[in-house]
Backbone bond lengths (Angstrom), bond angles and torsions (degrees), N, CA, C in turn:
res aa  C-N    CA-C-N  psi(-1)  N-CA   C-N-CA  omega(-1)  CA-C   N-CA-C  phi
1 X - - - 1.455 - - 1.522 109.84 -
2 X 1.460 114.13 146.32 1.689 108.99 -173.42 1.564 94.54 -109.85
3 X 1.284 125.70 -158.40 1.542 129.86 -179.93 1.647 101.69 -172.15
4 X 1.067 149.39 127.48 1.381 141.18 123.80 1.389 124.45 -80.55
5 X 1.245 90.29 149.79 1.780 94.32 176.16 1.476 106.96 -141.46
6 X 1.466 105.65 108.43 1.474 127.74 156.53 1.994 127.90 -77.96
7 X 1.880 75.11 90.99 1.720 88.37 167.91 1.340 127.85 -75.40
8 X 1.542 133.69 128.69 1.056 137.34 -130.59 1.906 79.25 -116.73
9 X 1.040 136.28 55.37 1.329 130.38 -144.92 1.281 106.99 157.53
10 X 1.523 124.69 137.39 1.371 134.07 168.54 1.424 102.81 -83.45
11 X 1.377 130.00 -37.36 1.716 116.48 -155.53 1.730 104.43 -97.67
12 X 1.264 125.78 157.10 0.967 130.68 164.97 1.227 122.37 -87.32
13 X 1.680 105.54 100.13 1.710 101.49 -160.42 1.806 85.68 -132.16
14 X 1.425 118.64 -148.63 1.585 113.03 -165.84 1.651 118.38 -77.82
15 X 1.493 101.02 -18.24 0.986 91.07 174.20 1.947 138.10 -64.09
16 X 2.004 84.99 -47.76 1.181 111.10 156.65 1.392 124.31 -27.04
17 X 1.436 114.74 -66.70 1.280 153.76 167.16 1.928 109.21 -32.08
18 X 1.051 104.72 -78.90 1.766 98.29 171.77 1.387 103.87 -87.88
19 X 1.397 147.76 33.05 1.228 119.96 128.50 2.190 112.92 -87.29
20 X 1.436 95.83 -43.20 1.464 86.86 158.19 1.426 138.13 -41.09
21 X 1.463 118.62 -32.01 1.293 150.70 160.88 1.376 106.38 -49.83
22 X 1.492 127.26 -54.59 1.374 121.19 -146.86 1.988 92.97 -104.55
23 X 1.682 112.59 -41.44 1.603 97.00 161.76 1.206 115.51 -16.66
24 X 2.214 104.37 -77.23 1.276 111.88 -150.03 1.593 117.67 -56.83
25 X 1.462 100.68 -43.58 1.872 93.94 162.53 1.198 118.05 -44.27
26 X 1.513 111.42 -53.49 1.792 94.98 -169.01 1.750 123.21 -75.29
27 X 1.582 96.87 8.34 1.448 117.71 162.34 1.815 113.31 48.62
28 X 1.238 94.73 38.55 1.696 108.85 176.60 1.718 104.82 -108.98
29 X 1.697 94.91 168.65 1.115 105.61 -174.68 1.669 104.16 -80.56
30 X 1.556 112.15 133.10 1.393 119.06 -164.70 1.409 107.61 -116.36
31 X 1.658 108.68 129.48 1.632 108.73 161.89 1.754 107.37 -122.17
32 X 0.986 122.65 169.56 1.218 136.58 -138.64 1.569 106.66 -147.56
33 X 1.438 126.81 136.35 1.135 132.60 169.53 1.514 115.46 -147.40
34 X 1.573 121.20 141.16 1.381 94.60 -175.47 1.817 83.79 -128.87
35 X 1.576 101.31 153.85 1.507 110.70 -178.06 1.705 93.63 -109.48
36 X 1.392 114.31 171.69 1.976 116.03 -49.51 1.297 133.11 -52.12
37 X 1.452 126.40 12.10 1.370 140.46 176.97 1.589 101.29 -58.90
38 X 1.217 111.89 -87.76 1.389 111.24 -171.12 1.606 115.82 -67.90
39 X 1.176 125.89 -0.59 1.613 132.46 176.17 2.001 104.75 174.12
40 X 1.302 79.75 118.74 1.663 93.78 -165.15 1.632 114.54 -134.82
41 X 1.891 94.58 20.81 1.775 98.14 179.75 1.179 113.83 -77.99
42 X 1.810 119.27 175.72 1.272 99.30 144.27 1.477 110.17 -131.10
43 X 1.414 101.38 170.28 1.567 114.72 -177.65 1.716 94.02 -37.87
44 X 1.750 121.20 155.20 1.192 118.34 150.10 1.208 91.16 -136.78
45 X 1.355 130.74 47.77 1.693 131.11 144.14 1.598 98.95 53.91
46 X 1.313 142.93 68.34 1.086 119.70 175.93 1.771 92.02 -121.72
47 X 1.177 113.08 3.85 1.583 122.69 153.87 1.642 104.46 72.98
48 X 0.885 99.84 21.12 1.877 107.69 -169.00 1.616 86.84 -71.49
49 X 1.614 144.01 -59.01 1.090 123.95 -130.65 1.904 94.14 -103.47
50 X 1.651 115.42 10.51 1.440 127.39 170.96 1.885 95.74 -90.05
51 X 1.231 97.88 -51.31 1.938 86.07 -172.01 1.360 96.57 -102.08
52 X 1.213 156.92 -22.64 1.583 131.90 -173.45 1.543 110.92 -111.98
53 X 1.674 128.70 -48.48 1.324 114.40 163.15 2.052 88.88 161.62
54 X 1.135 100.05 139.52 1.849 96.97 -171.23 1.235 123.63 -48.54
55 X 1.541 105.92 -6.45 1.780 107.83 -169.06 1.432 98.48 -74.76
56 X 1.753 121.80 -30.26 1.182 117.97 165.49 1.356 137.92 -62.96
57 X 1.533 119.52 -1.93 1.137 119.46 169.69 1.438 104.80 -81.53
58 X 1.967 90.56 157.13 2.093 113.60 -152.25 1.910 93.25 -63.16
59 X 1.998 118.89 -24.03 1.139 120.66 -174.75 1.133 121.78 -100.47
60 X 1.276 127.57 8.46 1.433 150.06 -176.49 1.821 114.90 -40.30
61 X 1.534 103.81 -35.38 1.476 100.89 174.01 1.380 109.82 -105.86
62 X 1.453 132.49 -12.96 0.893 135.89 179.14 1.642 115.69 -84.68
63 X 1.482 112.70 -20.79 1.527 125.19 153.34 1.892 117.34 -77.30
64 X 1.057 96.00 -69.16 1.690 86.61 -175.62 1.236 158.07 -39.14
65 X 1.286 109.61 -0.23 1.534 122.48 135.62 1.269 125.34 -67.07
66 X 0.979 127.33 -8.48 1.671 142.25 177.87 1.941 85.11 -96.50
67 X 0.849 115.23 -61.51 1.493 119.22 -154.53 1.354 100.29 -54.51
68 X 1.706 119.99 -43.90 1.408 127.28 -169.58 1.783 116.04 -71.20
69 X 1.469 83.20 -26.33 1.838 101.33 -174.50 1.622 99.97 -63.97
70 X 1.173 97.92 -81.04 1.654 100.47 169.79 1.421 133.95 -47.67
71 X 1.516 114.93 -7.26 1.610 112.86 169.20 1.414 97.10 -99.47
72 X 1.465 120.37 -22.85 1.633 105.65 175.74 1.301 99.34 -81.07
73 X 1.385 146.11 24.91 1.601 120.65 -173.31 1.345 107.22 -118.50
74 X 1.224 97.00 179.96 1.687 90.32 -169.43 1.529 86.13 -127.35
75 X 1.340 133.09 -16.95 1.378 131.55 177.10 1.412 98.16 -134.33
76 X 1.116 117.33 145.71 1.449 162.16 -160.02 1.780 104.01 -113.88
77 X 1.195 112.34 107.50 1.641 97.57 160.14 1.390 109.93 -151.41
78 X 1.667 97.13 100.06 1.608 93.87 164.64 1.489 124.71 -116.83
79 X 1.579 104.37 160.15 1.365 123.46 -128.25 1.370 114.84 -135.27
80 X 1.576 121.56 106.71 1.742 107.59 -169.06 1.393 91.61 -144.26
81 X 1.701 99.54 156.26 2.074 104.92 170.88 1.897 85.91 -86.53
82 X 1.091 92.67 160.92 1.733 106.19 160.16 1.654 111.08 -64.02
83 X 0.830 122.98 114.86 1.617 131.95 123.58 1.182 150.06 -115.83
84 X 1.564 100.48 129.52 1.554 102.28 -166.20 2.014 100.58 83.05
85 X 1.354 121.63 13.26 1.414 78.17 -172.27 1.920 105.46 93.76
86 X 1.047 125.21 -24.99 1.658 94.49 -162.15 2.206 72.18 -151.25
87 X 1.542 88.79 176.19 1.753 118.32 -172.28 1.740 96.02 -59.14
88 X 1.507 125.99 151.13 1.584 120.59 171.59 1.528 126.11 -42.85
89 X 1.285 150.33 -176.66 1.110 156.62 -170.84 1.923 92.11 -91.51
90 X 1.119 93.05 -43.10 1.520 97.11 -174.72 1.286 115.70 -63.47
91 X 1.284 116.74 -48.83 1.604 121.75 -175.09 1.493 97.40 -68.45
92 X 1.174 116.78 -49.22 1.705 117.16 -177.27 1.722 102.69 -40.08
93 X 2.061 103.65 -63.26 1.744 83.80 -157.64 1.861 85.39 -85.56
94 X 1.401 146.98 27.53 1.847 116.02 148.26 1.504 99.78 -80.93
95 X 1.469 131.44 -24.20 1.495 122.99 -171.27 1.882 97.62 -61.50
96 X 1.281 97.07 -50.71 1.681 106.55 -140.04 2.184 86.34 -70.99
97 X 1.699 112.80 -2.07 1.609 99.56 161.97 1.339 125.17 -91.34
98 X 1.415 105.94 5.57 1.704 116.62 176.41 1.754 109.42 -108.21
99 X 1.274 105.98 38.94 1.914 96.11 172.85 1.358 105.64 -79.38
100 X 1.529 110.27 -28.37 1.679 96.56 -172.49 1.462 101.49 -68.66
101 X 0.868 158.65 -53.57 1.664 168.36 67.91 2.027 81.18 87.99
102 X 1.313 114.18 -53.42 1.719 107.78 -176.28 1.639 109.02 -34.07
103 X 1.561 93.18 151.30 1.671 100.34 -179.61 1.983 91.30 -93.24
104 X 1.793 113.28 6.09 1.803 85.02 149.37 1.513 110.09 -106.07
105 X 1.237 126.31 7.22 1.032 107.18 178.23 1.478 119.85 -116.92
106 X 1.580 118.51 -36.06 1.714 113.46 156.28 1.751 108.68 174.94
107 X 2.137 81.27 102.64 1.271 108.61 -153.87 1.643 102.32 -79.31
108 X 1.609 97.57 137.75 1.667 89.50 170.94 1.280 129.62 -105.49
109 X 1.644 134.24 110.52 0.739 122.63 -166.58 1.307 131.34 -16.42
110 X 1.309 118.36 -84.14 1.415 141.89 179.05 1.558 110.34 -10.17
111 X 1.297 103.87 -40.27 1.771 108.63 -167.13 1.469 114.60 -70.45
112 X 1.871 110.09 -8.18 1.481 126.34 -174.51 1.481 107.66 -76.25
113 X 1.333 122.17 -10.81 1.387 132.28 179.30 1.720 110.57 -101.74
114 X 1.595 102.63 -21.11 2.002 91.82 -157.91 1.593 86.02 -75.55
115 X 1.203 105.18 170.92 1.511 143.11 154.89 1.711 118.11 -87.48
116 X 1.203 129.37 128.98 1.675 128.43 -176.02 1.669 95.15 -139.21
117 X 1.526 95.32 141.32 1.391 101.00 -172.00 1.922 79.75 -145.49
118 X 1.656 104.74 126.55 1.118 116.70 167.44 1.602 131.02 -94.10
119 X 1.236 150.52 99.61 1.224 125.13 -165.12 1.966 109.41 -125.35
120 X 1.255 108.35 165.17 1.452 99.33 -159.30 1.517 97.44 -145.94
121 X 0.993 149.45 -178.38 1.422 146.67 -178.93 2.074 93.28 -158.94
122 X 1.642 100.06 152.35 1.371 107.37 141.64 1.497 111.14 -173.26
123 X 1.402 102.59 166.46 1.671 99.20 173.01 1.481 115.14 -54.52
124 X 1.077 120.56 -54.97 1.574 122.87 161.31 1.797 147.08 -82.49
125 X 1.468 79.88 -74.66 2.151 86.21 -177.24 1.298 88.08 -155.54
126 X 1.623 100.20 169.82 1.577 113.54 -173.92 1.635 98.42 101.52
127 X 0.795 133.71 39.39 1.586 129.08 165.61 1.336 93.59 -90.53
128 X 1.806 137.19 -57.41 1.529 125.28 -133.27 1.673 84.70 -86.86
129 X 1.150 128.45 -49.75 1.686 135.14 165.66 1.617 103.09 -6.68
130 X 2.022 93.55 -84.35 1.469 91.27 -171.31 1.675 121.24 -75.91
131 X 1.009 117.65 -11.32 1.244 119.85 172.90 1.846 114.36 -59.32
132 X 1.522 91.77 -39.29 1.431 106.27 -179.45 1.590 112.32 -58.20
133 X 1.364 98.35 -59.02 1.568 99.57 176.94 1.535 121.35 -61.11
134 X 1.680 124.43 1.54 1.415 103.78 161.11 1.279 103.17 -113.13
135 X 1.428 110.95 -9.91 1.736 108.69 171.01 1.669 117.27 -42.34
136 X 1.089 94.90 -66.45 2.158 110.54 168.09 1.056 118.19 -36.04
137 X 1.106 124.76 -40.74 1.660 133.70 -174.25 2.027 101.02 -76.25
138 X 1.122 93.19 -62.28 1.800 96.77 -175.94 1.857 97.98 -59.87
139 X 1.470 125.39 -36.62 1.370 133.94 -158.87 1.878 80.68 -68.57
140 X 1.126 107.87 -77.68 1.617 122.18 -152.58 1.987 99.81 -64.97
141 X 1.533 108.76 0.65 1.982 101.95 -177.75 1.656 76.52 -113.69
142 X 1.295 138.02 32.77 1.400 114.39 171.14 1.264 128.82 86.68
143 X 1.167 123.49 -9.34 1.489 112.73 -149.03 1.653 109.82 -98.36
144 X 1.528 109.76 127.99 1.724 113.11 -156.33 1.066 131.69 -58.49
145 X 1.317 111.79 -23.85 1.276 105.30 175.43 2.040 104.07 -164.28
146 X 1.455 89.16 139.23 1.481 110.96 -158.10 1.499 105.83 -115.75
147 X 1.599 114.22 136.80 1.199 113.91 177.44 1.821 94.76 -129.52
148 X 1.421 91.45 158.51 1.855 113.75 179.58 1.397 118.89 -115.72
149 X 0.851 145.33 135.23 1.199 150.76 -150.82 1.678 103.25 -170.03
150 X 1.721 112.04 98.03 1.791 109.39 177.61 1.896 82.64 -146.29
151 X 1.491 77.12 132.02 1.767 99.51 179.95 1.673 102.59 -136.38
152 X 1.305 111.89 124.70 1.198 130.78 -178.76 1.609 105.03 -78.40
153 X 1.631 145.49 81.57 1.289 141.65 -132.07 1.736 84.92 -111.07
154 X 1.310 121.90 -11.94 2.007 104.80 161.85 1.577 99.75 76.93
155 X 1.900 112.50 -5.98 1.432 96.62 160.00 1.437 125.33 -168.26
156 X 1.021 129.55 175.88 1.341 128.65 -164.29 1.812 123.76 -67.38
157 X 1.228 119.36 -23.50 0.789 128.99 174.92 1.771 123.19 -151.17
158 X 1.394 136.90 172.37 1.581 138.44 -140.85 1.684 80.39 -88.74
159 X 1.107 133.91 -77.74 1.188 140.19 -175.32 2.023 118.15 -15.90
160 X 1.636 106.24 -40.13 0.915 124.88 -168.90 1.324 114.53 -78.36
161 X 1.444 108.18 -17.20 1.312 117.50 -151.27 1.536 119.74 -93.16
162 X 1.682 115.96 100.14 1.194 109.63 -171.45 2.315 137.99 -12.26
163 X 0.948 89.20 160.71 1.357 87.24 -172.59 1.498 100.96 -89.18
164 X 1.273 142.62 -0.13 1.387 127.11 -167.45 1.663 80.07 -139.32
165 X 1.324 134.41 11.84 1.479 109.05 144.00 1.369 113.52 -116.94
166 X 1.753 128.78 25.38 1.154 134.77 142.80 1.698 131.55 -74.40
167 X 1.631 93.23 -28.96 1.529 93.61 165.56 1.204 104.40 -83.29
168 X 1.843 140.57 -32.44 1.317 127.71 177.23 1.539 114.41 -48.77
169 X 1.296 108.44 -45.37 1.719 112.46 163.24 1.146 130.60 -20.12
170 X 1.711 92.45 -74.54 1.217 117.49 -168.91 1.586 116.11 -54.04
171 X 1.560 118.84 -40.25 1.076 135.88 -177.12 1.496 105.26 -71.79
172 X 1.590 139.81 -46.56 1.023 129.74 159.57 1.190 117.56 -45.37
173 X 1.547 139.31 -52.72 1.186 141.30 -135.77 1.994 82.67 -87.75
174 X 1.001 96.75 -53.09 1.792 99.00 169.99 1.556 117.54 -35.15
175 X 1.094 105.21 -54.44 1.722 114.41 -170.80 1.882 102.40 -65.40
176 X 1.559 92.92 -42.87 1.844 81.46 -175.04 1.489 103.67 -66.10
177 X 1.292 95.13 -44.79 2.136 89.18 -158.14 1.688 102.75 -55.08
178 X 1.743 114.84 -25.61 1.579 103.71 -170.25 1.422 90.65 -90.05
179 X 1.327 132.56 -6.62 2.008 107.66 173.19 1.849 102.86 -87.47
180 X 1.559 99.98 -39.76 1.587 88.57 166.95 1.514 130.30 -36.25
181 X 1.541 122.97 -75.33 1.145 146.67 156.75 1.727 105.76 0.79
182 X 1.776 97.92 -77.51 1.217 108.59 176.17 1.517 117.84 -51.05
183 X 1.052 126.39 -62.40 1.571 110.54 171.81 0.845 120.99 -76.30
184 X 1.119 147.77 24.42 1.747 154.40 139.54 1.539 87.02 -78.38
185 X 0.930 139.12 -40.42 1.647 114.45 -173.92 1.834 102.32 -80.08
186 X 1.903 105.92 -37.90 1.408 80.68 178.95 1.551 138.89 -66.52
187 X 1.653 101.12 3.69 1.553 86.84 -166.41 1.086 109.76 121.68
């Protein structure tokens, strides 16, 4: 089984942190991307990859290593802190280069099999928000089955982060990788 994980974030802070966490449980081969480092455009709507085909979009090579990662994976995990309440600016404009990717506009099979697990961190609230906004994206490219994961971690960075909401972590990050697992065996 392969896995990518799209960090919605350059730094390695908690969020980073329990999606790295939840790979290593699901003990697959892992690639890694962090936004806007590895892709930091944004959409300029010129709709080329809705009517002619995505290779025509102006970011087309500057995405497709992302594109290949995620058609080789069998799990999906993308990954943002809250801001504002909703998913990063970054994750917003790499989502908003996959509309053609919609199952109304040109669905790819393959994605009817992956697994997507969203997870989000903040000092406070705004996890179900941003979680929401990458939920839609994996919901509307097909992909069968989706997990959520938003933990309010009370601080700015992994270091900070209490000791009895690292085992709460830990115990989540446990529960997804063993329901993953299981439906990767069902099929």
């Amino acid at each position: 089984m392969k896995t990518v994980i799209i960090h919605g974030q350059n730094h390695n802070g908690s969020t980073c942190h329990i999606a790295r966490e939840l790979a290593q449980k699901l003990g697959t081969e892992t690639t890694e991307f962090f936004l806007p480092r590895d892709f930091g455009e944004f959409c300029c709507g010129c709709t080329q990859c809705f009517i002619k085909s995505e290779a025509k979009c102006p970011h087309y090579d500057k995405l497709s290593p992302i594109t290949r990662a995620i058609d080789e994976a069998d799990v999906i995990i993308l990954e943002s802190p809250v801001y504002v309440f909703h998913a990063t600016g970054a994750m917003k404009a790499f989502l908003d280069h996959y509309g053609w990717r919609w199952m109304i506009h040109r669905p790819e099979q393959s994605m009817f099999k992956k697994q997507g697990v969203c997870i989000s961190t903040a000092a406070g609230a705004g996890m179900k928000s941003a979680n929401k906004d990458m939920a839609d994206s994996l919901f509307n490219w097909g992909v069968a089955k989706i997990y959520r994961y938003g933990n309010a971690v009370r601080a700015t960075d992994w270091a900070s982060i209490s000791e009895k909401k690292r085992r709460s972590i830990d115990r989540a990050t446990s529960s997804i990788a063993r329901k993953n697992r299981q439906k990767a065996r069902q099929g």
